[in-house]
C-alpha positions in Angstrom: 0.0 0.0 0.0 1.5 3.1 -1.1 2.4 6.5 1.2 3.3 8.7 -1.5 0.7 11.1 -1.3 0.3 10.7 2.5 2.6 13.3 4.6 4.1 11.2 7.5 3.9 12.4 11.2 7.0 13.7 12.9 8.0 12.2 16.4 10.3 13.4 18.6 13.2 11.2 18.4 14.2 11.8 22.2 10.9 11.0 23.1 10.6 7.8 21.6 13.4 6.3 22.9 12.5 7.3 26.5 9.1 6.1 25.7 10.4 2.5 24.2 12.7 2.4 27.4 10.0 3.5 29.5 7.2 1.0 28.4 9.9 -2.2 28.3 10.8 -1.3 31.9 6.6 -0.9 32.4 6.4 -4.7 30.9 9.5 -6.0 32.1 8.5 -5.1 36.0 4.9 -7.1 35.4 6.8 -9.6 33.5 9.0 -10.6 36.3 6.3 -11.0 38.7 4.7 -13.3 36.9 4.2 -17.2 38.9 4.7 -20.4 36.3 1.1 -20.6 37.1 0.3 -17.6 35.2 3.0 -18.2 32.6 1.3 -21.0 31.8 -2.0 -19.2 31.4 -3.7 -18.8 28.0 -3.8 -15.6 26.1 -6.3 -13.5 23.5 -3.6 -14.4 20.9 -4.3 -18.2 19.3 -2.9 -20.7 21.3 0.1 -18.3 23.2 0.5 -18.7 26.6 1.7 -16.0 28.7 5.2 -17.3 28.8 5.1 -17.0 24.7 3.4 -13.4 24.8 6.1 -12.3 27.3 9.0 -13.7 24.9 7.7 -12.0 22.0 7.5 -8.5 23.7 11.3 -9.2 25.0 12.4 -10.7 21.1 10.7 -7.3 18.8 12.2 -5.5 21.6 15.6 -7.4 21.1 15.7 -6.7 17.5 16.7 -3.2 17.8 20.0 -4.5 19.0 20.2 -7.5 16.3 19.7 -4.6 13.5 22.0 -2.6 14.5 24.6 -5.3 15.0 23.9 -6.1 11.1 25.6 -3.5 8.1 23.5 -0.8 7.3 21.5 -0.8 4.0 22.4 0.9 1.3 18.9 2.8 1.0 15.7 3.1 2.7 13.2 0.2 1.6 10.3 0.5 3.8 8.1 3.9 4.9 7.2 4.1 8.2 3.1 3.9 7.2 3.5 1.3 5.1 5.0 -0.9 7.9 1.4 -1.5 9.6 0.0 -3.2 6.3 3.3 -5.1 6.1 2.8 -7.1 9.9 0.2 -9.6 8.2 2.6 -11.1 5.8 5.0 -12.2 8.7 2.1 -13.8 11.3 4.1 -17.3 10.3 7.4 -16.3 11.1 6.6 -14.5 14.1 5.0 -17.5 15.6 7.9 -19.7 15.0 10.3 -17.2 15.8 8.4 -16.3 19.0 7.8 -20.1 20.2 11.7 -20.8 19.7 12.3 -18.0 21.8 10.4 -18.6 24.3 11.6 -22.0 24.7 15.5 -20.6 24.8 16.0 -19.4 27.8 13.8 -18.2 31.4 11.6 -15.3 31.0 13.6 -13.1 33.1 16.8 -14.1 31.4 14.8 -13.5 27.7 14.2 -9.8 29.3 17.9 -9.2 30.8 19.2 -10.1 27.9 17.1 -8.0 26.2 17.2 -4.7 28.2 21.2 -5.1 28.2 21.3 -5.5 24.5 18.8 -2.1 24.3 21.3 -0.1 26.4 24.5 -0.5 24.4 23.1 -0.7 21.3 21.1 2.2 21.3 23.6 4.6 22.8 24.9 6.9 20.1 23.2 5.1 17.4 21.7 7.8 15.1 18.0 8.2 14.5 18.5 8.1 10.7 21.0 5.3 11.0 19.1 2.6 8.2 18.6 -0.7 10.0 17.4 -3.4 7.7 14.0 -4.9 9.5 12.3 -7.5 8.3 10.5 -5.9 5.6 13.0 -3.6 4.0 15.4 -0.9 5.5 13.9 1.7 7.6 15.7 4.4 9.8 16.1 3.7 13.1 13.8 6.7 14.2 10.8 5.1 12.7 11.9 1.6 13.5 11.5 2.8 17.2 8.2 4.5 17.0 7.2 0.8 15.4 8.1 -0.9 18.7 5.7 1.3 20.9 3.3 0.0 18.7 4.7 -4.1 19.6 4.6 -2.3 23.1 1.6 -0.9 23.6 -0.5 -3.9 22.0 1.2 -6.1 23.8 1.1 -5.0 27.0 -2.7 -4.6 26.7 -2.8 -8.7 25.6 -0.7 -9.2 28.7 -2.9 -6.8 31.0 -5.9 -9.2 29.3 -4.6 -12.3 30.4 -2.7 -11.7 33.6 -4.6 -8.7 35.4 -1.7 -7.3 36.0 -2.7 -3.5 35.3 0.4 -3.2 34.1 0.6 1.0 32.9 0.8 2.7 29.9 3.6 5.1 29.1 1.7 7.9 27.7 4.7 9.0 25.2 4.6 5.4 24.1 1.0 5.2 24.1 0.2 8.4 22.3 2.7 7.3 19.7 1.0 3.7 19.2 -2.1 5.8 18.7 -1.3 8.1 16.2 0.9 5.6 13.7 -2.2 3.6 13.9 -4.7 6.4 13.0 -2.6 7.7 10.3 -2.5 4.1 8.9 -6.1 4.3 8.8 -6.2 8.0 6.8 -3.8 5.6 4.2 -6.1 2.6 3.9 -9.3 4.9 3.5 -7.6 8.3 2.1 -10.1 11.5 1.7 -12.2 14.0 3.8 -15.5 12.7 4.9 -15.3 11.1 7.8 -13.2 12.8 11.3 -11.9 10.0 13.3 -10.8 11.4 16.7 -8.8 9.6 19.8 -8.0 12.3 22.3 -5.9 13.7 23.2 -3.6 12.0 20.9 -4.9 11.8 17.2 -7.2 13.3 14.7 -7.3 12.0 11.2 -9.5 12.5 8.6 -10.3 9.8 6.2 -13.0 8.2 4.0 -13.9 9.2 0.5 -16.5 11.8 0.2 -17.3 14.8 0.4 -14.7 17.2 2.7 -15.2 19.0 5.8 -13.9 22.4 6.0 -15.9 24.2 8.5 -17.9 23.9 11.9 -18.8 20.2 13.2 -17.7 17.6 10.4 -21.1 15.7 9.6 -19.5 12.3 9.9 -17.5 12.1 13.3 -15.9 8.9 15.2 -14.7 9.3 18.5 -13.2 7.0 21.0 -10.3 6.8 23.4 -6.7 5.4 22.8 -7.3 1.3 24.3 -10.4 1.0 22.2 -9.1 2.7 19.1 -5.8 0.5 19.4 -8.0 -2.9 20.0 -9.9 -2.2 17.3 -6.6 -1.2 15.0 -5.4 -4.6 15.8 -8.6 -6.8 15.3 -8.5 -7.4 19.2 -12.1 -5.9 19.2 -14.8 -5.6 16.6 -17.0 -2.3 15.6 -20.1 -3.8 16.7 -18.9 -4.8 19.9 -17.3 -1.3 20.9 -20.1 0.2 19.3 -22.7 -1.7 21.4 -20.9 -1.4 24.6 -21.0 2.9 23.7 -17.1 2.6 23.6 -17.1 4.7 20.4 -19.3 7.4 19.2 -20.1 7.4 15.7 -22.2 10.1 13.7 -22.8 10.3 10.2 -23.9 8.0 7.7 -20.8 7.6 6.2 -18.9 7.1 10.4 -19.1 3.3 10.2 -15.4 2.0 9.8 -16.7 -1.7 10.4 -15.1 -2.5 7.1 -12.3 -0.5 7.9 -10.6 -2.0 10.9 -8.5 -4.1 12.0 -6.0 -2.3 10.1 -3.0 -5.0 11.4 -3.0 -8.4 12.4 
C-alpha cells in the first residue's frame, strides 16, 4: 500500500526512545512478577500462553539490538506507514520465531538479555541510522516508534490475560495511537469522515465529500485502548459500538469495514 501522497507524522526522536525504554521497563516489572502458574495461562492471541506473549514482547524489543549489530542498507526500503500493512505477511514467522524463543531461555533471562542489549546498542546510534527490518530498510527513528506499537499492543494482551494492570507510558501510548490512526487515513484516504482519539490523534479519512468548516457531519470518537484494540482486530466495531465505547455520527462514520487495520 502506497504512502506517496500521505505526509508522514514527525515524532520526537528523544521521546521515543524514553518512551520504548520506558514502556519495556513498564512490561519487564509485570513480567517478572509473573508465577509459572500464570506463565502458563492462555492468552487473546491463538494458542500463546503468557510465557510466549512475554518472549515476544522481549524478542521485537531485542531486535533493535540485532539490526543494528547487522551492516546498514544501502537505501531506505520501507516507509514508516506502510510498515502496519506489512505485519500480516510475517504472522508465520513471528509464531515460529516467537515459540523458539520462548523455549530458549527463562523469562527473566529472555528480558535481561534483552534490556542489556537495548542499552549498548542504542547509545549513540543515530536516529537516521538505516537498520534493515524484516521488511525492508527503515531508519532507526521510525523503527522505534514501530516498537511502541509491539509495546503498547502487547502490554494490553498481557494486561488481558494476567490482570496485571500493568501502565501505559503515555509518550509510548500516544505514539502507538497516532501511527495507527494515520495508517487508517492511508487505507481509507479522503475527507469525509473525522476519526478522533483524544488527546492524541485526529485523522481525517474516508472518501467523500470534505469537511472544511464547523462540526464535520460524519465524526468517530473514541479513546486510545479502544481505538488501538480495534486497530489490531482485538475488538470488533459492533462490539465497541454496542458497549457505547465509540461514538459514531454520520452515515458515512461506520469503519466496520475498515478495521482491524494489522494483524
Amino acid at each position: 500500500m502506497s504512502t506517496a501522497r500521505k505526509r508522514t507524522r514527525s515524532y520526537d526522536p528523544e521521546k521515543i526512545r524514553a518512551a520504548v525504554m520506558a514502556q519495556f521497563d513498564h512490561v519487564r516489572v509485570g513480567a517478572l512478577a509473573l508465577t509459572d502458574e500464570q506463565l502458563s495461562q492462555p492468552t487473546r492471541l491463538g494458542d500463546w500462553t503468557v510465557r510466549e506473549l512475554a518472549a515476544h514482547i522481549a524478542m521485537v524489543l531485542g531486535l533493535v539490538a540485532r539490526y543494528l549489530d547487522e551492516p546498514e542498507p544501502p537505501k531506505q526500503e520501507m516507509a514508516l506507514l506502510d510498515w502496519p500493512f506489512a505485519t500480516v505477511t510475517a504472522a508465520a514467522r513471528v509464531d515460529d520465531d516467537t515459540r523458539a524463543f520462548a523455549a530458549s531461555a527463562p523469562v527473566e533471562e529472555l528480558f535481561a538479555r534483552t534490556e542489556a542489549g537495548l542499552a549498548v546498542s542504542l547509545a549513540g546510534a543515530p536516529d537516521d541510522r538505516l537498520v534493515p527490518m524484516r521488511f525492508g530498510a527503515m531508519p532507526l527513528g521510525d523503527f522505534l516508534v514501530t516498537r511502541t506499537v509491539e509495546l503498547i499492543v502487547h502490554t494490553d494482551d498481557l494486561n488481558d490475560a494476567t490482570g496485571l494492570g500493568i501502565p501505559y507510558d503515555r509518550q509510548a501510548l500516544g505514539a502507538c495511537t497516532r501511527l495507527l490512526a494515520d495508517a487508517l487515513a492511508v487505507k481509507a484516504p479522503g475527507g469525509s469522515v473525522e476519526v478522533r482519539v483524544p488527546p492524541y490523534a485526529v485523522v481525517q479519512c474516508v472518501e467523500g465529500p470534505r469537511h472544511t468548516r464547523g462540526t464535520p457531519p460524519n465524526v468517530v470518537e473514541t479513546d486510545p485502548l479502544t481505538w488501538i484494540r480495534l486497530a489490531t482486530g482485538r475488538m470488533t466495531w459492533a462490539h465497541a459500538v454496542e458497549a457505547t465505547l465509540v461514538s459514531a455520527s454520520g452515515e458515512r462514520a461506520d469503519l466496520a469495514n475498515l478495521v482491524p487495520i494489522m494483524g
